[in-house]
DSSP file (Angstrom, degrees, kcal/mol; ACC not computed):
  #  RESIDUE AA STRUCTURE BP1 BP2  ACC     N-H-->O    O-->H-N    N-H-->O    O-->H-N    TCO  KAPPA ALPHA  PHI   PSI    X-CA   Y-CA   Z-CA
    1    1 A X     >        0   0    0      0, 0.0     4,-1.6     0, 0.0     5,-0.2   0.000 360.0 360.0 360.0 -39.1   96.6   90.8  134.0
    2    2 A X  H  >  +     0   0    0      1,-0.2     4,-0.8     2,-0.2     5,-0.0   0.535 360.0  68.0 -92.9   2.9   95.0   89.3  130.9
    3    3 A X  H  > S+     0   0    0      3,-0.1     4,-2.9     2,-0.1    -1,-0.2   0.861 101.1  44.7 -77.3 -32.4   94.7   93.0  129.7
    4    4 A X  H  > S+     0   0    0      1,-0.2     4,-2.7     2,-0.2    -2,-0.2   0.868 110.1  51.8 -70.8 -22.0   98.4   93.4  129.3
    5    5 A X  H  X S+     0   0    0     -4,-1.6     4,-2.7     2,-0.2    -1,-0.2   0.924 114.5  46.4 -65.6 -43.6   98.7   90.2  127.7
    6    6 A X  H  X S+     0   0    0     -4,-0.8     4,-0.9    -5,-0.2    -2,-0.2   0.979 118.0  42.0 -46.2 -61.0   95.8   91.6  125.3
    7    7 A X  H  < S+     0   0    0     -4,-2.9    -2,-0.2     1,-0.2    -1,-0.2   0.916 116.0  49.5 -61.6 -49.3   97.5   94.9  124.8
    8    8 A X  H >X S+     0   0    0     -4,-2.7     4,-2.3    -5,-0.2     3,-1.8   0.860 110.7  43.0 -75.0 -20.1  100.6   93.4  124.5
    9    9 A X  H >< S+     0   0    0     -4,-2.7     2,-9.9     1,-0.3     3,-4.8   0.712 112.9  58.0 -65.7 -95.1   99.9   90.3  121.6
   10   10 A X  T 3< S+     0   0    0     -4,-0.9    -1,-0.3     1,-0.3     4,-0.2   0.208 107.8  46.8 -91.5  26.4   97.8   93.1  119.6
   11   11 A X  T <> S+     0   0    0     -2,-9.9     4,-2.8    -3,-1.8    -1,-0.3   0.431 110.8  46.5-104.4 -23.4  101.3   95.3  119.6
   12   12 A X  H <X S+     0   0    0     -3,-4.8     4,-2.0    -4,-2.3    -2,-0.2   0.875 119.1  48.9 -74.2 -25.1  103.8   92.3  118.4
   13   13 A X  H  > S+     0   0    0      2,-0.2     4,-3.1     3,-0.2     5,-0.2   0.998 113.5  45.9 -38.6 -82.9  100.6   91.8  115.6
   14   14 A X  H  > S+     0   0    0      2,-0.2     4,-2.0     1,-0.2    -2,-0.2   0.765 111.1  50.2 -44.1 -45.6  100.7   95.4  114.9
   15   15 A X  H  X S+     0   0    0     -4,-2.8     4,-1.9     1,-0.2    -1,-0.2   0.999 113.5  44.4 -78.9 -47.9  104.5   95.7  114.5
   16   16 A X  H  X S+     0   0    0     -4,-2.0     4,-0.9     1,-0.2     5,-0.3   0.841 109.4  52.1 -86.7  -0.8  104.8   92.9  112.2
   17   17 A X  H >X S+     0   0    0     -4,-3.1     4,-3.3     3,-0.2     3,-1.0   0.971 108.0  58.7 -45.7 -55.4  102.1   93.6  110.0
   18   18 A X  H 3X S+     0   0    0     -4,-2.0     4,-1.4     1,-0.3    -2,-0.2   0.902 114.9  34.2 -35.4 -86.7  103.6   97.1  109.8
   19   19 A X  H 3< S+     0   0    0     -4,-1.9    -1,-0.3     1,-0.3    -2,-0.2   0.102 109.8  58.4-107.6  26.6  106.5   95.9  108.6
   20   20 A X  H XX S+     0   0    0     -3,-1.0     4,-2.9    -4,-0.9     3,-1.7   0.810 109.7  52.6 -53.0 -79.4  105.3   92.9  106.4
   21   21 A X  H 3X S+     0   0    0     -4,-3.3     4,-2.2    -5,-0.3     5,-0.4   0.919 110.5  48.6 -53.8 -60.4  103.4   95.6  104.7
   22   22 A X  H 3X S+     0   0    0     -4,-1.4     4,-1.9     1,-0.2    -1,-0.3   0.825 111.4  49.4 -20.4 -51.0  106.7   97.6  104.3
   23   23 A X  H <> S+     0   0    0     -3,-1.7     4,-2.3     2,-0.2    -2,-0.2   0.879 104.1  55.1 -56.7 -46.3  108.1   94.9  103.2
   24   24 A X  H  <>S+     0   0    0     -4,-2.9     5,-1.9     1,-0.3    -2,-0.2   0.890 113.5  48.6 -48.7 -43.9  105.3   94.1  100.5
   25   25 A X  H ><5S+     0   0    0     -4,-2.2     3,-1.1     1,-0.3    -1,-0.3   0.877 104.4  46.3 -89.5 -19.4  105.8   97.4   99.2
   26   26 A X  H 3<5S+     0   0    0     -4,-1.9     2,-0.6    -5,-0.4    -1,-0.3   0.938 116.8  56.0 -73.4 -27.6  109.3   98.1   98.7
   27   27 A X  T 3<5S-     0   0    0     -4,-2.3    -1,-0.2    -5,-0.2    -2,-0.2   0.196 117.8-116.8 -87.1  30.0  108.9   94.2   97.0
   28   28 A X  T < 5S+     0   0    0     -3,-1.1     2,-1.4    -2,-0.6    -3,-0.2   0.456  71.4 136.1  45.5  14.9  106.4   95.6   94.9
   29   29 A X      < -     0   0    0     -5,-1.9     4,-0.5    -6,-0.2    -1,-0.1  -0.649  26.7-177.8 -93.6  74.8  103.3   93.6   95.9
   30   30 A X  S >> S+     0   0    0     -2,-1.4     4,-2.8     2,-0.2     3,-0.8   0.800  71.5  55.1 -16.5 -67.1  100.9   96.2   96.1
   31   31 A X  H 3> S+     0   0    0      1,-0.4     4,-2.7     2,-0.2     5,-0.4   0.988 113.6  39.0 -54.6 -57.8   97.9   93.4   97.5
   32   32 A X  H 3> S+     0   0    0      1,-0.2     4,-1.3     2,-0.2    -1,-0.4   0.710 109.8  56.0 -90.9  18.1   99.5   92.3  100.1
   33   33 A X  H <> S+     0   0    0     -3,-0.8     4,-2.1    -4,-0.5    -2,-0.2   0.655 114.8  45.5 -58.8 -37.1  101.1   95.4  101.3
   34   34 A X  H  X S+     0   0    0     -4,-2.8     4,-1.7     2,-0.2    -2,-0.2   0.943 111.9  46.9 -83.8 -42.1   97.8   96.7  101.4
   35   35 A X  H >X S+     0   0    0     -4,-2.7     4,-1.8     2,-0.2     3,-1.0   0.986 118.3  47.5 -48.8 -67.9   96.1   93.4  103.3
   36   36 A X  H >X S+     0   0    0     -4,-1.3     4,-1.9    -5,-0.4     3,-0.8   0.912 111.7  48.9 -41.5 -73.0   99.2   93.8  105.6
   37   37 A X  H 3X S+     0   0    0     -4,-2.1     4,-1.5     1,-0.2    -1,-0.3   0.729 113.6  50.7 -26.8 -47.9   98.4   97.9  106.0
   38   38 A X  H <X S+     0   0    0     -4,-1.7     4,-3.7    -3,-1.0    -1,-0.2   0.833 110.6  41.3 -62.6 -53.9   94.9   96.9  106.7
   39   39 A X  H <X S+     0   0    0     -4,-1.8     4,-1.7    -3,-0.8    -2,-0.2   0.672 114.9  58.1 -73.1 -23.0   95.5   94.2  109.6
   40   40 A X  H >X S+     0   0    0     -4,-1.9     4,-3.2    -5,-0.3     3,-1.4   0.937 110.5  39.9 -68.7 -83.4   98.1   96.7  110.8
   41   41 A X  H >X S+     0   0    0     -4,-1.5     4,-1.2     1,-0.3     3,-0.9   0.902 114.6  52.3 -17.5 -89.9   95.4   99.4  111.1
   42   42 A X  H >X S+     0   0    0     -4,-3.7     3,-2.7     1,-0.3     4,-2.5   0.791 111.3  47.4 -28.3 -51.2   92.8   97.1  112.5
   43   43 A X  H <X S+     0   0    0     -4,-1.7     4,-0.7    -3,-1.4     5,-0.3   0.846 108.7  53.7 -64.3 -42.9   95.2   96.0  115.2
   44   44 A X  H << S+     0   0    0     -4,-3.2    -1,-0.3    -3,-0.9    -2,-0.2   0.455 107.0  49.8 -70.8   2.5   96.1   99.3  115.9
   45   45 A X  H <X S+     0   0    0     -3,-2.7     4,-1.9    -4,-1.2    -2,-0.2   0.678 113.7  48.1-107.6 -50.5   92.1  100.3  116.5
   46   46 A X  H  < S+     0   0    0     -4,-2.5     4,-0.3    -5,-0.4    -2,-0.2   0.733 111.9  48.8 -51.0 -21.8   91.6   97.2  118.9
   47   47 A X  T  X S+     0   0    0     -4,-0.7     4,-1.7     2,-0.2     5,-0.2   0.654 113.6  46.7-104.8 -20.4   95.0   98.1  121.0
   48   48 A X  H  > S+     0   0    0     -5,-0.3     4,-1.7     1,-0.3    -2,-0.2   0.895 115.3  50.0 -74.9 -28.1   93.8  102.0  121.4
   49   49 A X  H  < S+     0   0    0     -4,-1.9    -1,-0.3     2,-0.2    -2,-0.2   0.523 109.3  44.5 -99.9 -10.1   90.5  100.7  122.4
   50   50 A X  H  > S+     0   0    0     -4,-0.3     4,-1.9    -5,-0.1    -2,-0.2   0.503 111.7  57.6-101.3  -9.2   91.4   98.3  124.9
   51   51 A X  H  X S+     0   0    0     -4,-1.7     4,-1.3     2,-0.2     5,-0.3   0.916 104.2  52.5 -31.4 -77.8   93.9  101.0  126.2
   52   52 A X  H  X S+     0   0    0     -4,-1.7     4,-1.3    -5,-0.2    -2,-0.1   0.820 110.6  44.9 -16.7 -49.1   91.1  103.1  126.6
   53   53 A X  H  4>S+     0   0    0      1,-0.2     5,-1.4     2,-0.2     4,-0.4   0.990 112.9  54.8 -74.4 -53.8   89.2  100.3  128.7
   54   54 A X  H  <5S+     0   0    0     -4,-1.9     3,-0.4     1,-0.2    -1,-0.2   0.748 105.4  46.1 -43.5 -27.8   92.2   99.6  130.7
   55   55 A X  H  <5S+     0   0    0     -4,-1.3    -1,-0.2     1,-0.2    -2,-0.2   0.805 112.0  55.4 -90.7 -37.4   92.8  103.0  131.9
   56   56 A X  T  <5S-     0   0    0     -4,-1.3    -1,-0.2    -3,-0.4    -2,-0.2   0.416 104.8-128.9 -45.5 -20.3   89.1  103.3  132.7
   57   57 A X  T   5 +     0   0    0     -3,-0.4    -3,-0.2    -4,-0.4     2,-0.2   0.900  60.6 145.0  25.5  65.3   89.3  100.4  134.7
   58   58 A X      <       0   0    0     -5,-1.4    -1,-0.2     1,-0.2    -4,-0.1  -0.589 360.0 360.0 -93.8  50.1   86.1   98.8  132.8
   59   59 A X              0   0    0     -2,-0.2    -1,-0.2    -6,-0.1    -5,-0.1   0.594 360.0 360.0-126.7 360.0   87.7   95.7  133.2
C-alpha cells in the first residue's frame, strides 16, 4: 500500500514540475524552467525506479 502512495505523490510532483517548468519558459525564466525541468526529471527517475521495485515485489 505505501508503494502506491509513493508512486502516486512522486507523479502529482512530476506533473507539476512539468508544467511549472513550461510555464517558466514560455514566461521567459530560463533558471527556473530549468530547476523545474530538473526536479521533473529527478522525480521521474525515482517513480520508474520504484515501479520497477513494485512490480518485482522487492517490497
Amino acid at each position: 500500500m505505501w508503494k502506491n502512495i509513493e508512486i502516486s505523490v512522486s507523479f502529482i510532483i512530476f506533473l507539476v514540475a512539468f508544467i511549472f517548468a513550461i510555464y517558466s519558459f514560455y514566461d521567459n525564466s530560463i533558471a527556473l524552467g530549468v530547476g523545474a525541468f530538473i526536479c521533473s526529471l529527478v522525480n521521474l527517475y525515482y517513480m520508474i525506479k520504484e515501479l520497477k521495485e513494485k512490480r518485482e515485489g522487492n517490497y
